[in-house]
C-alpha positions as a Python dict, from the first residue, in 0.01 Angstrom:
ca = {
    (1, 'X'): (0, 0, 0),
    (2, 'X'): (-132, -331, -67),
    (3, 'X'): (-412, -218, -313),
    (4, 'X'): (-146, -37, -525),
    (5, 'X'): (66, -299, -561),
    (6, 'X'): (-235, -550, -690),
    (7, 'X'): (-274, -241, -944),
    (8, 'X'): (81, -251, -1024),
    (9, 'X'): (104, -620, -1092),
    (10, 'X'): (-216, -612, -1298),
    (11, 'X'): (-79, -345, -1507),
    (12, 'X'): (240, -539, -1546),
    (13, 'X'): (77, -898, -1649),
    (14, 'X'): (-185, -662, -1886),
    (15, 'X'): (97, -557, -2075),
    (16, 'X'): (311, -851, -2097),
    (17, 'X'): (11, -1027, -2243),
    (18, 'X'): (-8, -744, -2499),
    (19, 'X'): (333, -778, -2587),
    (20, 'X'): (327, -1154, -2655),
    (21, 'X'): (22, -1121, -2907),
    (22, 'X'): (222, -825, -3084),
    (23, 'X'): (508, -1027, -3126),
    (24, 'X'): (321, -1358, -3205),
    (25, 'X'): (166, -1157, -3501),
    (26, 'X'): (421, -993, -3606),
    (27, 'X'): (575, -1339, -3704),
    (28, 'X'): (343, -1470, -3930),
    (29, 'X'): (469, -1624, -4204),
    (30, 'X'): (431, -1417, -4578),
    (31, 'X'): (473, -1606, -4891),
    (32, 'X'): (670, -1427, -5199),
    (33, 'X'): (653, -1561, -5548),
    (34, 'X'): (439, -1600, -5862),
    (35, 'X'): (117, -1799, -5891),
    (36, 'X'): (-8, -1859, -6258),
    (37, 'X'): (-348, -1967, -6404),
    (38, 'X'): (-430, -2012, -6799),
    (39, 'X'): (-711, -1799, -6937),
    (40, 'X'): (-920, -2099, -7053),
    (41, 'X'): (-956, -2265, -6698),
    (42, 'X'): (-1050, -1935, -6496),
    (43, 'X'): (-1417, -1951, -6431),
    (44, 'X'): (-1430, -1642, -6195),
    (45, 'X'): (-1224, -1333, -6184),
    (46, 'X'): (-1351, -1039, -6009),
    (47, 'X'): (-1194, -784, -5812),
    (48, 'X'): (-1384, -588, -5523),
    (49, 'X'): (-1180, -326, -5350),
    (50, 'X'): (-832, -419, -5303),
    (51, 'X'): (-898, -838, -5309),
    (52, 'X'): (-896, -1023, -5617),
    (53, 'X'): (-1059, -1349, -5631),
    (54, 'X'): (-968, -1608, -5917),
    (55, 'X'): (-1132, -1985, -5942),
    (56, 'X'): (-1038, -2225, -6222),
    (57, 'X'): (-1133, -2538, -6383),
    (58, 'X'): (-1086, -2882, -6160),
    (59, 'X'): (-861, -2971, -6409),
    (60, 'X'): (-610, -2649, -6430),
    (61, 'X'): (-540, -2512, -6091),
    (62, 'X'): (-337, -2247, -5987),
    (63, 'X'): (24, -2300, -6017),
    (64, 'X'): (280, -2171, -5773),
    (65, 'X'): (656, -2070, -5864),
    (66, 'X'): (873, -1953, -5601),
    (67, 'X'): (1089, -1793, -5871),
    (68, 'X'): (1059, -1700, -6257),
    (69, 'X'): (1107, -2052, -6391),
    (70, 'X'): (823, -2236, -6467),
    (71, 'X'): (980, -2551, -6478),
    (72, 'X'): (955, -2579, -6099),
    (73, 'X'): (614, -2508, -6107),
    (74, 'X'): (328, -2673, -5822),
    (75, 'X'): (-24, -2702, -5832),
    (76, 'X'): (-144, -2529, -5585),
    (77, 'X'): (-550, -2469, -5510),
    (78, 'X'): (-819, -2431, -5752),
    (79, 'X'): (-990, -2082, -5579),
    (80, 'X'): (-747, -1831, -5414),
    (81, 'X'): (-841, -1473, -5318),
    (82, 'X'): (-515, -1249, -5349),
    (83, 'X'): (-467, -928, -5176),
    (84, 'X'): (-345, -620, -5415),
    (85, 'X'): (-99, -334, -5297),
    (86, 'X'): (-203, -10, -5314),
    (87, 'X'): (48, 35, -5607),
    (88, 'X'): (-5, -233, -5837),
    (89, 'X'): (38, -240, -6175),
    (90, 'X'): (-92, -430, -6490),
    (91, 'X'): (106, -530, -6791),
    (92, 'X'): (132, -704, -7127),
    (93, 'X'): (394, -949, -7219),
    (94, 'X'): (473, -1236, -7419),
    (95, 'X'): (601, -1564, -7293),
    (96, 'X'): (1002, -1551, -7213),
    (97, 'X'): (1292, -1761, -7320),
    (98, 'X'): (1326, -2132, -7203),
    (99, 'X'): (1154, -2208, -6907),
    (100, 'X'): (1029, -1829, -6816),
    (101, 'X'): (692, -1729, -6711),
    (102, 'X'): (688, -1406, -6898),
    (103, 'X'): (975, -1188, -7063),
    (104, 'X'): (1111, -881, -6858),
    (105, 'X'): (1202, -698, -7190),
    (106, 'X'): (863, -702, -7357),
    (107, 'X'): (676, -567, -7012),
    (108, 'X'): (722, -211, -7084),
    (109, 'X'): (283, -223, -7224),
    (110, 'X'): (116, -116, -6925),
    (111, 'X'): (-257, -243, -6911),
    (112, 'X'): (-582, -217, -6686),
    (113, 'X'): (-777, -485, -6503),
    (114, 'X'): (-1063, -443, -6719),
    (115, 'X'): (-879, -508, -7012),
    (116, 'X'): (-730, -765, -6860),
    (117, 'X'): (-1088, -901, -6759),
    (118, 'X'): (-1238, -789, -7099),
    (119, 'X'): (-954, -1091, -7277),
    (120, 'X'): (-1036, -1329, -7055),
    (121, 'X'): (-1422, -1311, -7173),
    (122, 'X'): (-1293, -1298, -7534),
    (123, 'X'): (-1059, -1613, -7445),
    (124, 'X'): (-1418, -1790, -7321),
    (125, 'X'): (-1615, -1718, -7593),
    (126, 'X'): (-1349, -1795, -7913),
    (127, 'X'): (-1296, -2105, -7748),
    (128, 'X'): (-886, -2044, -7820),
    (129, 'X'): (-688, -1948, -7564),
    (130, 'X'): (-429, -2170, -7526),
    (131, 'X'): (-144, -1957, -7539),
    (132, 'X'): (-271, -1689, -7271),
    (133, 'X'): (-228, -1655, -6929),
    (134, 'X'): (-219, -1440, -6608),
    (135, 'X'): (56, -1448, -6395),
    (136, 'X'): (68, -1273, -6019),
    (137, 'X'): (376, -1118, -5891),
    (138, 'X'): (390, -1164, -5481),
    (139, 'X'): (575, -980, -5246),
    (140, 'X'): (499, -1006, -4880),
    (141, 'X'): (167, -1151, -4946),
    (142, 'X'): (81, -903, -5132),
    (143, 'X'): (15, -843, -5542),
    (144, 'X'): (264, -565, -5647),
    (145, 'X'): (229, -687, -6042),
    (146, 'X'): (-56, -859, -6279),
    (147, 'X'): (142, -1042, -6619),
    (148, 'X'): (-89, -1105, -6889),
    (149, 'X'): (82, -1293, -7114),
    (150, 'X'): (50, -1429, -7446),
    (151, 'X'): (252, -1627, -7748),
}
């Protein structure tokens, strides 16, 4: 009687302990919003498997917008590797009204990440690419949209 009630209580603490490291995860904090980086200060942008890794310039880092208005915007890190949904989606678009990141209307272009990748090299080697820009829609911690847009 006394051995299975040792093997009882061991059972019991086993799976209390499980249940506090389940819940302890499931808590962790996600962050939603838009991160932006200009075309000229990227100096890496590769994307291996579902991870996308962008550095820029000391000078430009990555800005961070909670919402669409880039008037709030923070400077954030210079290297950040994002995470990309199994259904994301690339698009063209041209800067929006007032203080907008991008323009809703004109999204409808959809695009690819090696063209995306392909105007960034262009952007390098003309030496003009002030008015272009990549901007990262994040839900959950997770990339569910890639902006490039231009003027």
């Amino acid at each position: 009687m006394r051995k299975m009630s040792k093997k009882v209580t061991a059972v019991l603490l086993s799976m209390m302990m499980v249940f506090t490291l389940t819940i302890s995860n499931a808590s962790a904090k996600t962050v939603s919003g838009y991160y932006l980086i200009s075309a000229v200060s990227t100096t890496y942008f590769k994307k291996k498997g579902r991870t996308l890794t962008v550095k820029t310039k000391k000078a430009n880092p990555i800005s961070y917008v909670k919402t669409n208005d880039y008037g709030k915007a923070k400077k954030t890190v210079r290297n950040k590797k994002f995470k990309l949904s199994k259904t994301c989606k690339y698009y063209l678009s041209s800067i929006g009204s007032g203080n907008k990141l991008y323009d809703f209307k004109s999204m409808k272009k959809k695009t690819s990440y090696s063209a995306i990748k392909k105007h960034i090299k262009d952007v390098h080697s003309l030496k003009d690419g002030s008015n272009f820009g990549v901007v990262f829609v994040v839900k959950k911690g997770t990339v569910t949209k890639v902006v490039m847009v231009s003027a």
